[in-house]
C-alpha atoms as an extended CHARMM CRD file, in Angstrom:
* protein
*
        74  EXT
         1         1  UNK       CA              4.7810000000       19.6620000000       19.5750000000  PROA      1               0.0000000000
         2         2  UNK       CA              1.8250000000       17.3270000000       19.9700000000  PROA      2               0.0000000000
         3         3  UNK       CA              1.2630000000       15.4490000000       22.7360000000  PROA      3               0.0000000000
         4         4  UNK       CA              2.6230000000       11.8030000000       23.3640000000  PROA      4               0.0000000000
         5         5  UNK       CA              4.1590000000       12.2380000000       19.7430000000  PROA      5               0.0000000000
         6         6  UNK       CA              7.5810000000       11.9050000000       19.1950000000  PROA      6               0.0000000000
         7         7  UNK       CA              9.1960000000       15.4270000000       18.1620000000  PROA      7               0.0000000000
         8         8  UNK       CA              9.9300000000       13.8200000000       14.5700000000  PROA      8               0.0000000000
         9         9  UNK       CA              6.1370000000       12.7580000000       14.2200000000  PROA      9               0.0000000000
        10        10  UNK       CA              4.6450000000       16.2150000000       14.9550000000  PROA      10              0.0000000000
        11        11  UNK       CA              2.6830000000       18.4960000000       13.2660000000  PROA      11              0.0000000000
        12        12  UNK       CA              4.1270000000       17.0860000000        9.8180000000  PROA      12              0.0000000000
        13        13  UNK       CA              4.0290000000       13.3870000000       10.0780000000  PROA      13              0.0000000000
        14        14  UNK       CA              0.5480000000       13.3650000000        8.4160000000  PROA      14              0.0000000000
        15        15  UNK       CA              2.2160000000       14.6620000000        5.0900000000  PROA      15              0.0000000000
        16        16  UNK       CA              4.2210000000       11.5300000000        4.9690000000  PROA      16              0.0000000000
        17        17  UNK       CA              0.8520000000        9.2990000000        4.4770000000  PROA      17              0.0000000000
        18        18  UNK       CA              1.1580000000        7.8190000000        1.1740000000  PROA      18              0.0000000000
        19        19  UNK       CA              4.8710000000        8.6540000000        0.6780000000  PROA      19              0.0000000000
        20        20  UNK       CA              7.4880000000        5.7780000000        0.0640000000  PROA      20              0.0000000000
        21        21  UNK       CA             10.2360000000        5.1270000000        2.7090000000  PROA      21              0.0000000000
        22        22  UNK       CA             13.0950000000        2.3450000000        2.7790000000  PROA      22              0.0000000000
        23        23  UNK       CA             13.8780000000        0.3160000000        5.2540000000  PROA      23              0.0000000000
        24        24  UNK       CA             16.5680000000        1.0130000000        7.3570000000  PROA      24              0.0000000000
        25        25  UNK       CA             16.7180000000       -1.9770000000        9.2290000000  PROA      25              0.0000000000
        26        26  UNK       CA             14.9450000000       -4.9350000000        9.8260000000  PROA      26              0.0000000000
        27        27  UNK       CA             11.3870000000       -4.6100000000       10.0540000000  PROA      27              0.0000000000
        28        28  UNK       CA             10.1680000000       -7.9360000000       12.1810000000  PROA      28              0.0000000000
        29        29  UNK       CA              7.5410000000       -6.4520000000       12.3130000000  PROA      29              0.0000000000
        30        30  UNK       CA              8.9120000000       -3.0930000000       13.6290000000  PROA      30              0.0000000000
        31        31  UNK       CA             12.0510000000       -1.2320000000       13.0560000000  PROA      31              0.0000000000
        32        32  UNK       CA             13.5770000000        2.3810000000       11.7500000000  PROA      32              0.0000000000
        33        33  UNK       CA             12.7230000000        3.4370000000        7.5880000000  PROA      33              0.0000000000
        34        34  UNK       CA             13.9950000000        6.5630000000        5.6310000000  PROA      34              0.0000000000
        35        35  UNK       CA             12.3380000000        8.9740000000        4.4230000000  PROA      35              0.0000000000
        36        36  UNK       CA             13.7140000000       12.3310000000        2.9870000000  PROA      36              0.0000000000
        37        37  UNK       CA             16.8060000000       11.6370000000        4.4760000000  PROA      37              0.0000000000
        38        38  UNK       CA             15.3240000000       11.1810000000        8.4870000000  PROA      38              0.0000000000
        39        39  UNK       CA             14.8220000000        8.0900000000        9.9650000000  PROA      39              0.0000000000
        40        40  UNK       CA             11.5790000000        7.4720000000       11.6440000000  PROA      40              0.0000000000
        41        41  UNK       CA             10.5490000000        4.0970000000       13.9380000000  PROA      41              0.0000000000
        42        42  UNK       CA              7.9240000000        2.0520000000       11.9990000000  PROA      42              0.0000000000
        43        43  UNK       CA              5.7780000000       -1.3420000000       12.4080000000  PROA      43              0.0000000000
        44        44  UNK       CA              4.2660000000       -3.1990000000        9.3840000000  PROA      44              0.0000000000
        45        45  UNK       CA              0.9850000000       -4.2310000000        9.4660000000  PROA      45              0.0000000000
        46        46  UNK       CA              1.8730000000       -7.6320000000        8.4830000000  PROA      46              0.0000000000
        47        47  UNK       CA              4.8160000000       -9.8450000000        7.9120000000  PROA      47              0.0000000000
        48        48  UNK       CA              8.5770000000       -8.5990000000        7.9590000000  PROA      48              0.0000000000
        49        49  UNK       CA             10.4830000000       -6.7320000000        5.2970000000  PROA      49              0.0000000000
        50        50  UNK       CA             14.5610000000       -6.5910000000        5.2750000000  PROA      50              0.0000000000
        51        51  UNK       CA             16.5270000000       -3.7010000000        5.6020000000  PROA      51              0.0000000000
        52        52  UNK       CA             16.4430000000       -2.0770000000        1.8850000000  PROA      52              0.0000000000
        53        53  UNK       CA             12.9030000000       -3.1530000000        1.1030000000  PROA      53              0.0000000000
        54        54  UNK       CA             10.8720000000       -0.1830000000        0.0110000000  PROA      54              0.0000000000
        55        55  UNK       CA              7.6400000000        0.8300000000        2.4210000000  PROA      55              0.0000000000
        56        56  UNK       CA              4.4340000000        2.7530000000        1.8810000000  PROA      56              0.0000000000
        57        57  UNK       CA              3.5300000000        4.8690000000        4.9900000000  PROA      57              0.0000000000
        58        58  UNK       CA             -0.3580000000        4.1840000000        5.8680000000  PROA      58              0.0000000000
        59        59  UNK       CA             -0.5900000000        6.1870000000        8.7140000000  PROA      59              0.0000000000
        60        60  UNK       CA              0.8520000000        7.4320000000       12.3710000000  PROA      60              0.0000000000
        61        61  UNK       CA              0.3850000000        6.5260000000       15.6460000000  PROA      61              0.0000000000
        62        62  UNK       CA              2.4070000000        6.9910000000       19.0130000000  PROA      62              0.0000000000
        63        63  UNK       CA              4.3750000000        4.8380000000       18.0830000000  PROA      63              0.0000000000
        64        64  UNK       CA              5.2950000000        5.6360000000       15.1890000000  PROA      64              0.0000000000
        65        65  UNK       CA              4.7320000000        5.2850000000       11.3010000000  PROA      65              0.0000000000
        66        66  UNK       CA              2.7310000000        2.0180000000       10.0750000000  PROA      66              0.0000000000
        67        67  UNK       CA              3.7530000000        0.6810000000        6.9070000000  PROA      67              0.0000000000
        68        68  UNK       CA              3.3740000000       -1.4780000000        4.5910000000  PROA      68              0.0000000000
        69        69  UNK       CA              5.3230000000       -3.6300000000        2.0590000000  PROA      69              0.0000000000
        70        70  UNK       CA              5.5620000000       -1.0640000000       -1.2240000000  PROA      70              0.0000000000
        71        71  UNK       CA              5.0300000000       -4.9000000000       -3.4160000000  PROA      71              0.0000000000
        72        72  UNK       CA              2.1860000000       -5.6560000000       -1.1460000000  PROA      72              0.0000000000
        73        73  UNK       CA              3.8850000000       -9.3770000000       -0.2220000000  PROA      73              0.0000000000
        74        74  UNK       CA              4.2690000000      -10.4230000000        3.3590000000  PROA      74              0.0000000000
């Protein structure tokens, strides 16, 4: 397990850069997506997305997963 990393967002979180996740809830701006059936805490980089909008994961921090809007609107 690494380090101030949330168990889910170990050693394979950097595999889901690029993928496409849907929003679970709310994101305003953060919130919980799917991905392969797991749900993961995420913050978009800008604006807010409703639960059902499809998400591109840019990258991991502590946190959690940023994304972005999959359309690229805010």
């Amino acid at each position: 397990q690494v380090a101030g990393v949330a168990p889910e967002l170990g050693a394979g979180a950097g595999s889901l850069v690029g993928r496409i996740a849907v929003a679970a809830t709310g994101l305003y701006p953060s919130g919980q997506v799917d991905l392969d059936g797991r749900r993961y805490e995420a913050r978009l980089e800008v604006g807010s997305a409703a639960p059902g909008t499809r998400v591109v994961v840019r990258r991991k921090t502590d946190f959690g997963l940023m994304v972005e809007r999959e359309d690229g609107t805010t």
